[in-house]
C-alpha positions, 0 to 999 in steps of 0.5 A, a space after each residue: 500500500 502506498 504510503 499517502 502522508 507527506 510528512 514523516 510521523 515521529 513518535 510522540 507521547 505526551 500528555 495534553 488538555 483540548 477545548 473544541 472550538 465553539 464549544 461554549 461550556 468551556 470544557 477540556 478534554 484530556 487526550 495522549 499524543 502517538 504521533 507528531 509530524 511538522 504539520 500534523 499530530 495523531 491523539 487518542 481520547 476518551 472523548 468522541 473528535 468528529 472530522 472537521 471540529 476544530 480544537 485548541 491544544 491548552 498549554 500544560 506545562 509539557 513544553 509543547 506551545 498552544 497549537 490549533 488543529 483540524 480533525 482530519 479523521 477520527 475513529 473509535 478504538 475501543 472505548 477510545 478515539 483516535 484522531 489524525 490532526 492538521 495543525 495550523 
């Protein structure tokens, strides 16, 4: 199968907090980053992402900035969600 991704993924754990964006309650969600690539990041959370929601990365104190991010995709795992993220 032909690798589509034009980036190199790098492997990346890191523990983060999001908001989705327009989302008026003010709530976080928890999420563990798998992958990292200049230009996209793969999460899993306990959370249900849908394509296209638009989120913001809150910063923890885990060194990584404030970032923003496209759901590209998303699927269940489990009880869980994995997501494909475009950041901008």
């Amino acid at each position: 199968m032909k690798e589509l991704r034009k980036e190199e993924r790098i492997p990346h754990n890191v523990c983060l907090q999001y908001s989705i964006y327009g989302d008026l309650s003010g709530k976080t969600y928890n999420c563990v980053t798998i992958d990292i690539s200049n230009r996209g990041l793969g999460i899993i959370s306990s959370y249900p992402i849908e394509f296209g929601q638009f989120i913001e990365f809150e910063d923890t104190g885990n060194n990584v900035p404030t970032l923003n991010a496209v759901v590209q995709w998303s699927a269940p795992v489990g009880v869980n969600y994995r997501a494909g993220l475009f950041l901008f």
